[in-house]
N, CA, C, O and CB atoms as a CASP TS submission, in Angstrom:
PFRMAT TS
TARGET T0000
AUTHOR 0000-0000-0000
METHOD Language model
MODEL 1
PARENT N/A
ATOM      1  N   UNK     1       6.464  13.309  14.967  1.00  0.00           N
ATOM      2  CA  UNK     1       7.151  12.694  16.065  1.00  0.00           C
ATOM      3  C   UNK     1       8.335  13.582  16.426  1.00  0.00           C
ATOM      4  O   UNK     1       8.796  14.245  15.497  1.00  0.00           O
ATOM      5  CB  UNK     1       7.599  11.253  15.714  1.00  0.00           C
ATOM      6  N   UNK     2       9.003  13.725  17.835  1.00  0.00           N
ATOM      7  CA  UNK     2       9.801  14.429  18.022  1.00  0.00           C
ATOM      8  C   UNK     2      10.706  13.688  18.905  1.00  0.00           C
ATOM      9  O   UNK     2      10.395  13.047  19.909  1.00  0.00           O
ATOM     10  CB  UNK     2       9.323  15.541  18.368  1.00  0.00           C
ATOM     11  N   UNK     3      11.921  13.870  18.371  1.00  0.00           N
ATOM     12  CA  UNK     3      13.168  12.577  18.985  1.00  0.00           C
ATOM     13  C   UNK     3      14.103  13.938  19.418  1.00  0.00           C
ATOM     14  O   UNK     3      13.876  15.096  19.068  1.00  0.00           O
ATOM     15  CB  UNK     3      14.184  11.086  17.406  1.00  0.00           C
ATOM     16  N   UNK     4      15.118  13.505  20.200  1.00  0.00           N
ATOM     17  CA  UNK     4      15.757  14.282  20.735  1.00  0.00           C
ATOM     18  C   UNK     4      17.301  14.132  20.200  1.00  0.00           C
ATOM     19  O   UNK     4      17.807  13.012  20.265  1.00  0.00           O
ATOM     20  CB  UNK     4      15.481  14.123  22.082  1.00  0.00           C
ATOM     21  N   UNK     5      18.131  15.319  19.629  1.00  0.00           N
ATOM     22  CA  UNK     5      19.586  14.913  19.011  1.00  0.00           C
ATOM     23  C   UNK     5      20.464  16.190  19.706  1.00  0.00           C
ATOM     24  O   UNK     5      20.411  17.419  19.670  1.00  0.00           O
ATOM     25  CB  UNK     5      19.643  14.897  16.992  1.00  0.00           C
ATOM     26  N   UNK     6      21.188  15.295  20.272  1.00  0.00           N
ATOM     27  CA  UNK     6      22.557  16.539  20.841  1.00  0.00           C
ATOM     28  C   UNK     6      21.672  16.950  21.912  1.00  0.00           C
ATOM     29  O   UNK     6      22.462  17.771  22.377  1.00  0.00           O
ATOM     30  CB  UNK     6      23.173  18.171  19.616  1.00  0.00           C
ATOM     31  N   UNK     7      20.586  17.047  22.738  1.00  0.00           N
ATOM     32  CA  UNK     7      20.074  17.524  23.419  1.00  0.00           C
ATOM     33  C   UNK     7      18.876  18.454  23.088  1.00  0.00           C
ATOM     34  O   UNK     7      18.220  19.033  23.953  1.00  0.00           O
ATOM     35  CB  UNK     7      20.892  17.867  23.929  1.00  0.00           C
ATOM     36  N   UNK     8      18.684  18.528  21.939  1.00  0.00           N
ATOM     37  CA  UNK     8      17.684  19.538  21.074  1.00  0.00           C
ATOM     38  C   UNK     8      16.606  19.272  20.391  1.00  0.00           C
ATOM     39  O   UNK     8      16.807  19.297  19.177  1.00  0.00           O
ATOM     40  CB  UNK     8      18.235  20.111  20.162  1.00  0.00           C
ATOM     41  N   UNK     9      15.226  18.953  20.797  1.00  0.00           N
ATOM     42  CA  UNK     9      14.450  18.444  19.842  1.00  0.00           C
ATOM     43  C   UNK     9      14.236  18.490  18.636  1.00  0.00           C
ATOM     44  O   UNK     9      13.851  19.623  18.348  1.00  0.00           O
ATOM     45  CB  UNK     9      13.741  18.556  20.036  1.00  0.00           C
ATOM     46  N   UNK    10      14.279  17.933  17.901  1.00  0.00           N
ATOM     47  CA  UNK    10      14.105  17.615  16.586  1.00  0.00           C
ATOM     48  C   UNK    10      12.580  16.951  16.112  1.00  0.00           C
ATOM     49  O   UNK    10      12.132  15.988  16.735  1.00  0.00           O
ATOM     50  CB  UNK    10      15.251  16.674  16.311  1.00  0.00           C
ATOM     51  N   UNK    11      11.867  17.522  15.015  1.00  0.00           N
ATOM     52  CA  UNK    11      11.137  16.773  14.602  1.00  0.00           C
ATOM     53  C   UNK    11      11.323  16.140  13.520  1.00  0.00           C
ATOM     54  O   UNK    11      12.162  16.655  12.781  1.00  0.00           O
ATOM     55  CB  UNK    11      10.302  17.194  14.603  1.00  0.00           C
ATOM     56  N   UNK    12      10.680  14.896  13.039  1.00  0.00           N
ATOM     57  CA  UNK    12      10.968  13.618  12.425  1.00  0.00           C
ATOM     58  C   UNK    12       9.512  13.158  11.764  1.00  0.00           C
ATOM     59  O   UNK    12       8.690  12.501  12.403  1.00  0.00           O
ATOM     60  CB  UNK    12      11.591  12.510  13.595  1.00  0.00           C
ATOM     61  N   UNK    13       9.253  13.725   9.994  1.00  0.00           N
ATOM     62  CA  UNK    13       8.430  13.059   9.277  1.00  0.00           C
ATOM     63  C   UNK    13       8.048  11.437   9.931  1.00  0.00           C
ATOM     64  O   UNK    13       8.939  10.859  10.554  1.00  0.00           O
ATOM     65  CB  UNK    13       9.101  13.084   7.887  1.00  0.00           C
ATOM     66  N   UNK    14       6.741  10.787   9.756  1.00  0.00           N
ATOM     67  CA  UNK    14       6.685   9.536   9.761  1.00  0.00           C
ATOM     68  C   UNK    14       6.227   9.388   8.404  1.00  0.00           C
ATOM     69  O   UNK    14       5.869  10.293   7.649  1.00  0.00           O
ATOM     70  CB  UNK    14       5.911   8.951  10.827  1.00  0.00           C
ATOM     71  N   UNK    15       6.277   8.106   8.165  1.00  0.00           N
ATOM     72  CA  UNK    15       5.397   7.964   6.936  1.00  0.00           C
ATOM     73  C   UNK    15       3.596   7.345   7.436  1.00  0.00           C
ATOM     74  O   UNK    15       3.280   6.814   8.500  1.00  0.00           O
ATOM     75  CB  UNK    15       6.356   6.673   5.800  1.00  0.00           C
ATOM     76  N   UNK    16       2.769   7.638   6.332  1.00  0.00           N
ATOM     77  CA  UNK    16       1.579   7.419   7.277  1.00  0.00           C
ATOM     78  C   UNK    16       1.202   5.917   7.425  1.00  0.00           C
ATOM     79  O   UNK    16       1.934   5.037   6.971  1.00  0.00           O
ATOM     80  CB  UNK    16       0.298   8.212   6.740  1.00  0.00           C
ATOM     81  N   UNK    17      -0.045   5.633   8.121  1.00  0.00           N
ATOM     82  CA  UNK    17       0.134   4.195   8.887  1.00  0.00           C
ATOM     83  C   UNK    17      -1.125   4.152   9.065  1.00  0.00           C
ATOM     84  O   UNK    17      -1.713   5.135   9.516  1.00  0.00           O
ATOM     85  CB  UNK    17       1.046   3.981  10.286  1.00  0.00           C
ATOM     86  N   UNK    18      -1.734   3.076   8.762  1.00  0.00           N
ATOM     87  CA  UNK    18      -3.303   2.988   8.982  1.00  0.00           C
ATOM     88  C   UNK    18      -3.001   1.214   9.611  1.00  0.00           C
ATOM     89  O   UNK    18      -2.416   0.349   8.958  1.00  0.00           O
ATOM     90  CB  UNK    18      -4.552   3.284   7.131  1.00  0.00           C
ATOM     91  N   UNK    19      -3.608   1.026  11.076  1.00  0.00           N
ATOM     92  CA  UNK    19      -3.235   0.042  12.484  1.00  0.00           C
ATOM     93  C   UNK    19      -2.064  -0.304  11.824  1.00  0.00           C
ATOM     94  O   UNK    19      -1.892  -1.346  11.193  1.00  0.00           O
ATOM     95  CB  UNK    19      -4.319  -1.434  13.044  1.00  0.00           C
ATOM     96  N   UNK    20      -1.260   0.596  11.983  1.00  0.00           N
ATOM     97  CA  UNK    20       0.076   0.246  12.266  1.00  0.00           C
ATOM     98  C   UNK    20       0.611  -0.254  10.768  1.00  0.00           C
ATOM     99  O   UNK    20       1.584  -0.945  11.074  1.00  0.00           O
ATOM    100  CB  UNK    20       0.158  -0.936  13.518  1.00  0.00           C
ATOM    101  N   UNK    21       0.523  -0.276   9.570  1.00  0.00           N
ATOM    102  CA  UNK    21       1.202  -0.614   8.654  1.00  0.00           C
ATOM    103  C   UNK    21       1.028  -0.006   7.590  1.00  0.00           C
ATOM    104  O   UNK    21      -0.085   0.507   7.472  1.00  0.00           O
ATOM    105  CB  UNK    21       1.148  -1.649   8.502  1.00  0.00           C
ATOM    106  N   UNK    22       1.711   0.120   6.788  1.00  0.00           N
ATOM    107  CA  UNK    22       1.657   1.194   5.545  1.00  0.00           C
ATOM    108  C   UNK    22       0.789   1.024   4.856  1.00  0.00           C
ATOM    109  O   UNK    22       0.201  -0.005   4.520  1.00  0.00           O
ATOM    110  CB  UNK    22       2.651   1.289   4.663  1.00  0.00           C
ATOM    111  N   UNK    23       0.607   2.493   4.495  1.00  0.00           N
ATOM    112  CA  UNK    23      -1.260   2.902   3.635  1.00  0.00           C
ATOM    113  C   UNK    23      -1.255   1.942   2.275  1.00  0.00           C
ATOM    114  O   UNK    23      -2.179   1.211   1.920  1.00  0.00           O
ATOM    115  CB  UNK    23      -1.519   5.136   2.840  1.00  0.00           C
ATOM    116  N   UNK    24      -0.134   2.109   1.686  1.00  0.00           N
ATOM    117  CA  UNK    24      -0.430   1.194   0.265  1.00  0.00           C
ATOM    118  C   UNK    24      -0.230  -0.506   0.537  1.00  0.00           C
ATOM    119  O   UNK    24      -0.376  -1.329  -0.366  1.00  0.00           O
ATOM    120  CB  UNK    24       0.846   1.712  -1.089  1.00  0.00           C
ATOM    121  N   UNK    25       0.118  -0.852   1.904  1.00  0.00           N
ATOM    122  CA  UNK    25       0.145  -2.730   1.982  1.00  0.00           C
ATOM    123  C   UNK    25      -1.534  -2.290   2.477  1.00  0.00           C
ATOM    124  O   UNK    25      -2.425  -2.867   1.852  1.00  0.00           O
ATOM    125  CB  UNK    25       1.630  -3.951   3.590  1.00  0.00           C
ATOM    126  N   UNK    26      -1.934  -1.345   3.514  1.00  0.00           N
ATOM    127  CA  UNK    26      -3.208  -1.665   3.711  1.00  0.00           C
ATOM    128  C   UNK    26      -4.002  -1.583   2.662  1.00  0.00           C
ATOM    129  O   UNK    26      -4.895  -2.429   2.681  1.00  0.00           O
ATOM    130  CB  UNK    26      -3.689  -1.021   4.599  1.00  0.00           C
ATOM    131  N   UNK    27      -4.003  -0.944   1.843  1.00  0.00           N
ATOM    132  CA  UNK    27      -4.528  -0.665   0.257  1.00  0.00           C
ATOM    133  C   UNK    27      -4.287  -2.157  -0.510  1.00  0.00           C
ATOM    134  O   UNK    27      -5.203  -2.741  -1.088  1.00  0.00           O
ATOM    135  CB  UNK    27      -3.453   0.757  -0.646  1.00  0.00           C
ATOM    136  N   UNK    28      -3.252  -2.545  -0.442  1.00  0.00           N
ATOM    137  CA  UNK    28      -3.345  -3.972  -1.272  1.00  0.00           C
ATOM    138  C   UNK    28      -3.908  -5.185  -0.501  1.00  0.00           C
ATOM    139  O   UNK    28      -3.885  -6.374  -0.821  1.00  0.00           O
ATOM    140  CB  UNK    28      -1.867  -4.439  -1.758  1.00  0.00           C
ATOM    141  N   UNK    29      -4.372  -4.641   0.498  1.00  0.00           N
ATOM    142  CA  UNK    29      -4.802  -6.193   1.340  1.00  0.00           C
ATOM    143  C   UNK    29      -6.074  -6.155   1.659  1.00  0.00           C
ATOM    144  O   UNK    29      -6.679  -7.206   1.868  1.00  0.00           O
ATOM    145  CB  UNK    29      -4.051  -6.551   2.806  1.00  0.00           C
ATOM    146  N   UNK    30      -6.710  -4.894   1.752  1.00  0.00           N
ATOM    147  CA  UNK    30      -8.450  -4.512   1.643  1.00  0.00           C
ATOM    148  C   UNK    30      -9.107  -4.394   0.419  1.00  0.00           C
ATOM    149  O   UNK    30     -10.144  -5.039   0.268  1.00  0.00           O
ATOM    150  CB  UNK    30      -8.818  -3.160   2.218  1.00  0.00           C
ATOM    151  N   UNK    31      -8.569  -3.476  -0.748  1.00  0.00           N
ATOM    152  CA  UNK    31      -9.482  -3.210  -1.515  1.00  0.00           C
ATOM    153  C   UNK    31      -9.884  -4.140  -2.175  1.00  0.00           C
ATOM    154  O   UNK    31      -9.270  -5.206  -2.140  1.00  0.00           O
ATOM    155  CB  UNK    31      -9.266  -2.385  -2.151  1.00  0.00           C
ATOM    156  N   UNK    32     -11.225  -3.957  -3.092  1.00  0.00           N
ATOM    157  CA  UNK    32     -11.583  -4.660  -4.214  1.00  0.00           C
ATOM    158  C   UNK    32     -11.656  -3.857  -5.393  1.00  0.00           C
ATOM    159  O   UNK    32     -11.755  -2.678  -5.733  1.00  0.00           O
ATOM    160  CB  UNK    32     -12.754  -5.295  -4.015  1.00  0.00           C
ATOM    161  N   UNK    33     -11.566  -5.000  -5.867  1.00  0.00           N
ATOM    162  CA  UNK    33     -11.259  -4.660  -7.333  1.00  0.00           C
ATOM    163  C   UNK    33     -12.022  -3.495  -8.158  1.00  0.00           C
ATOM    164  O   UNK    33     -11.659  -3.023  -9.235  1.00  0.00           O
ATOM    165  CB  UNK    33     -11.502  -5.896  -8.079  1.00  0.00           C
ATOM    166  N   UNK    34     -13.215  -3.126  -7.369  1.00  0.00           N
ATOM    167  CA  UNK    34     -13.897  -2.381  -7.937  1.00  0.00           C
ATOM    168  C   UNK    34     -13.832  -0.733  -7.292  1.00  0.00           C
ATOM    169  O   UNK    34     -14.106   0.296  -7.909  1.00  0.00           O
ATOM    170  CB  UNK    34     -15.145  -3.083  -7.926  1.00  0.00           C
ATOM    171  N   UNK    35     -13.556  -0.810  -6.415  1.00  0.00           N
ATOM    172  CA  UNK    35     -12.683   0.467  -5.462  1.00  0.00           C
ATOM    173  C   UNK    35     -11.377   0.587  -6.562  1.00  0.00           C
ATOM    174  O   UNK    35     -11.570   1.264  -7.572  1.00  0.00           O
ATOM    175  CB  UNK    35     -12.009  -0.157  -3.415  1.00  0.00           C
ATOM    176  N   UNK    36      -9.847  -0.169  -6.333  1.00  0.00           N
ATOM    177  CA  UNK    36      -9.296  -0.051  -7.402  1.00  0.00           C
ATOM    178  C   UNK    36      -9.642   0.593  -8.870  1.00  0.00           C
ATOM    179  O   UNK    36      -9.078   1.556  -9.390  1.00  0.00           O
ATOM    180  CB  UNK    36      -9.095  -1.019  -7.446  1.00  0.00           C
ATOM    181  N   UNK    37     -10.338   0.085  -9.213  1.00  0.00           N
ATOM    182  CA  UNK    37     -10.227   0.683 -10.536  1.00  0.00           C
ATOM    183  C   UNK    37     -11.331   2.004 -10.621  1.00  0.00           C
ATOM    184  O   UNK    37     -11.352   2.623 -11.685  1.00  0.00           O
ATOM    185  CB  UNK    37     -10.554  -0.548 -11.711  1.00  0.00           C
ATOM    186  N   UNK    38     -12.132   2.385  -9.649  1.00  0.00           N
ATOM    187  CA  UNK    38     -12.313   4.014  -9.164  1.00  0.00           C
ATOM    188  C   UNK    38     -11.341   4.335  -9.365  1.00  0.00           C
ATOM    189  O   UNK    38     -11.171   4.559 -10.564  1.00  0.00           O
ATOM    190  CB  UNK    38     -12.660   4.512  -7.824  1.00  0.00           C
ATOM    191  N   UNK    39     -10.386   4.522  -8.671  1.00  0.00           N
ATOM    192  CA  UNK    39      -9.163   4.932  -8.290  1.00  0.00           C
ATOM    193  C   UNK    39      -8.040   5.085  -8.748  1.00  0.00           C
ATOM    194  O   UNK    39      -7.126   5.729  -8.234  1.00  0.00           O
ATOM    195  CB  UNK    39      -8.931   4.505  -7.667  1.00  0.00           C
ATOM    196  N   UNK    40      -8.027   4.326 -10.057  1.00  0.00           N
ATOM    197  CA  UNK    40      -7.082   4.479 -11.137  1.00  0.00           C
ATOM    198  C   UNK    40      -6.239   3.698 -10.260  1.00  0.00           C
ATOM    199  O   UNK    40      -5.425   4.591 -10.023  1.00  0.00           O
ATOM    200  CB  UNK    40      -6.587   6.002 -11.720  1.00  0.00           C
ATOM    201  N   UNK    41      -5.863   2.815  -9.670  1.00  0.00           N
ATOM    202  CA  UNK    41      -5.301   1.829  -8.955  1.00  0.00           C
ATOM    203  C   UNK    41      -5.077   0.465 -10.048  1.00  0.00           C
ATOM    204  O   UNK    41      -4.418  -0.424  -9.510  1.00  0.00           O
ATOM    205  CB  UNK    41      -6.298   1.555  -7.640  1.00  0.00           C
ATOM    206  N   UNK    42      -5.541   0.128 -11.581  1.00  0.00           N
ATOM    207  CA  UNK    42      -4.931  -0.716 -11.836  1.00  0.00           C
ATOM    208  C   UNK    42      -3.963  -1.839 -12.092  1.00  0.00           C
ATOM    209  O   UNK    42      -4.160  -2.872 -12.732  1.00  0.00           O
ATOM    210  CB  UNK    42      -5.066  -0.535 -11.920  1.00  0.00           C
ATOM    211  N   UNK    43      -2.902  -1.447 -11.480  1.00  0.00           N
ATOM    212  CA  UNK    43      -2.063  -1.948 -11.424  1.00  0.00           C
ATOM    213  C   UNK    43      -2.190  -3.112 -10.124  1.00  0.00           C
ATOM    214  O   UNK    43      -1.572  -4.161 -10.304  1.00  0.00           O
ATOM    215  CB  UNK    43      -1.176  -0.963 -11.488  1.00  0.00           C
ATOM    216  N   UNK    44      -2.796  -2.993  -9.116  1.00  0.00           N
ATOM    217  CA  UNK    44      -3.482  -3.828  -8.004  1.00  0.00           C
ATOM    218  C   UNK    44      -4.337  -4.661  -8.337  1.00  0.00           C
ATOM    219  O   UNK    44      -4.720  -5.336  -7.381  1.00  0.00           O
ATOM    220  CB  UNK    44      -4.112  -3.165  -7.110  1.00  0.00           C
ATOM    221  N   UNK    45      -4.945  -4.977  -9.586  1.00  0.00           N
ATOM    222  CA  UNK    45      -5.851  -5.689  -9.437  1.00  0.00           C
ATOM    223  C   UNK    45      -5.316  -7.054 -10.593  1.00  0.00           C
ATOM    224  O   UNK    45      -4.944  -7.104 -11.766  1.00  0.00           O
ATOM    225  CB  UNK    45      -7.254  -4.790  -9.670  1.00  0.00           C
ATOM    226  N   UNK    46      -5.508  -7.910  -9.624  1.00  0.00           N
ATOM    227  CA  UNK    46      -4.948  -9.541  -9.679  1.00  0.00           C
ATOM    228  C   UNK    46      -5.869  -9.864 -11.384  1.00  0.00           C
ATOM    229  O   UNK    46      -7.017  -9.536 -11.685  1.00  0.00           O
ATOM    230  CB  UNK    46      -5.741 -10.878  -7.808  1.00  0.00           C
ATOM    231  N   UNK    47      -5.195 -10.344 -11.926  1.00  0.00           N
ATOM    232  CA  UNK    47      -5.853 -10.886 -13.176  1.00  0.00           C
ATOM    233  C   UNK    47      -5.607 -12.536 -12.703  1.00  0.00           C
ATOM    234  O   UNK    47      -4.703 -13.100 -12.085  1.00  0.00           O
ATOM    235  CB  UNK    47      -5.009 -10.304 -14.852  1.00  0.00           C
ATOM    236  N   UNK    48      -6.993 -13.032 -13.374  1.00  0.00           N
ATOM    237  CA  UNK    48      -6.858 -14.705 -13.126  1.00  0.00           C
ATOM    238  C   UNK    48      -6.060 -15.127 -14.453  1.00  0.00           C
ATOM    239  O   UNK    48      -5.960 -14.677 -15.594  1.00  0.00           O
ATOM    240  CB  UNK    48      -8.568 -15.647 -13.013  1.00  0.00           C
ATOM    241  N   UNK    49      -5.611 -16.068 -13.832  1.00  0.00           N
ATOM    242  CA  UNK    49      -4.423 -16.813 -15.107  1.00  0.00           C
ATOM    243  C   UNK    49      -5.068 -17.538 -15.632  1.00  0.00           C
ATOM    244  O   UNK    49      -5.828 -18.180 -14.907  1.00  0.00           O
ATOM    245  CB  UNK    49      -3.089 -17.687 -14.765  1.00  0.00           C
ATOM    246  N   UNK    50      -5.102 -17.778 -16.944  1.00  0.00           N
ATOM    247  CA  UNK    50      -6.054 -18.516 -17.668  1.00  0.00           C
ATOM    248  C   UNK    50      -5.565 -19.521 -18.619  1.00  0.00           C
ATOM    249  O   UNK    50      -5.123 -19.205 -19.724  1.00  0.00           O
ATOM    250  CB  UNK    50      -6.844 -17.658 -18.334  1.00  0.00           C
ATOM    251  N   UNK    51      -5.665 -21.101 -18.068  1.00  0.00           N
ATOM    252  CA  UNK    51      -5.297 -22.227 -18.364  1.00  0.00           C
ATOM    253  C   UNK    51      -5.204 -22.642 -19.510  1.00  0.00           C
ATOM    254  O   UNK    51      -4.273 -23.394 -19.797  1.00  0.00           O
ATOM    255  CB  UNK    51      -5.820 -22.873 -17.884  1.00  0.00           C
ATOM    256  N   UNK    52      -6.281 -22.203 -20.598  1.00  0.00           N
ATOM    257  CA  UNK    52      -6.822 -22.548 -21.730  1.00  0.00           C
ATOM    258  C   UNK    52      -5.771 -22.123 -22.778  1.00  0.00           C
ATOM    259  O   UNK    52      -5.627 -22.720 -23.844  1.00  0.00           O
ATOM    260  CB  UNK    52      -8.189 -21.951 -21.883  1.00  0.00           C
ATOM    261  N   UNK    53      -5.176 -21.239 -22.467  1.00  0.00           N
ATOM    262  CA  UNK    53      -3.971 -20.361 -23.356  1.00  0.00           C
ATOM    263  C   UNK    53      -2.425 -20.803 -23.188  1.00  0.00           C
ATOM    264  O   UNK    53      -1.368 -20.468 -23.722  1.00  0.00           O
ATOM    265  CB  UNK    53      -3.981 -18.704 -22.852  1.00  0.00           C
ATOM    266  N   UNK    54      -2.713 -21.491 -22.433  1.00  0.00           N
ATOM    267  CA  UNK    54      -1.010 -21.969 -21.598  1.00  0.00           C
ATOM    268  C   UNK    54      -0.092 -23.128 -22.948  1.00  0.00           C
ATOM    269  O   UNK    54      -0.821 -24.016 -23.390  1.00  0.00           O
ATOM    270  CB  UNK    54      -1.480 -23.401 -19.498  1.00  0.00           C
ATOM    271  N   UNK    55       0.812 -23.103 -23.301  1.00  0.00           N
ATOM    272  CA  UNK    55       1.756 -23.744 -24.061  1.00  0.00           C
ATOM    273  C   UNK    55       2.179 -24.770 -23.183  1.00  0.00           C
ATOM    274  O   UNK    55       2.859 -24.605 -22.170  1.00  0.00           O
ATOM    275  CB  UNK    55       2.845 -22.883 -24.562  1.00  0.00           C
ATOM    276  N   UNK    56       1.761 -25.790 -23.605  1.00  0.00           N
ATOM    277  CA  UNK    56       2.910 -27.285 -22.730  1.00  0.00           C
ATOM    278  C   UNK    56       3.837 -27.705 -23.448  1.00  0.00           C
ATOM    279  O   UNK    56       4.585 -28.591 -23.035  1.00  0.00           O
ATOM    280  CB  UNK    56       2.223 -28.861 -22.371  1.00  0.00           C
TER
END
């Protein structure tokens, strides 16, 4: 992108954007779990909470 300062163009990194919103929210809101963990992406993938273990 190129913005203009003092009269002089300047160019200006974006960060990248897939429709308009950042690659890793689009990454946490598409993948599955099995893409993830290709990907060494573990840390994304939702573990179910499991009732049976819970302390009352």
């Amino acid at each position: 992108m190129t913005i203009f300062v003092r009269g002089k163009q300047k160019r200006v990194k974006r960060p990248p954007t897939i429709d308009g919103i950042d690659a890793d929210e689009f990454i946490r809101r598409n993948a599955d779990p099995i893409w993830l963990h290709q990907n060494e992406m573990w840390e994304g993938i939702e573990q179910p909470e499991d009732d049976d273990n819970r302390e009352t």
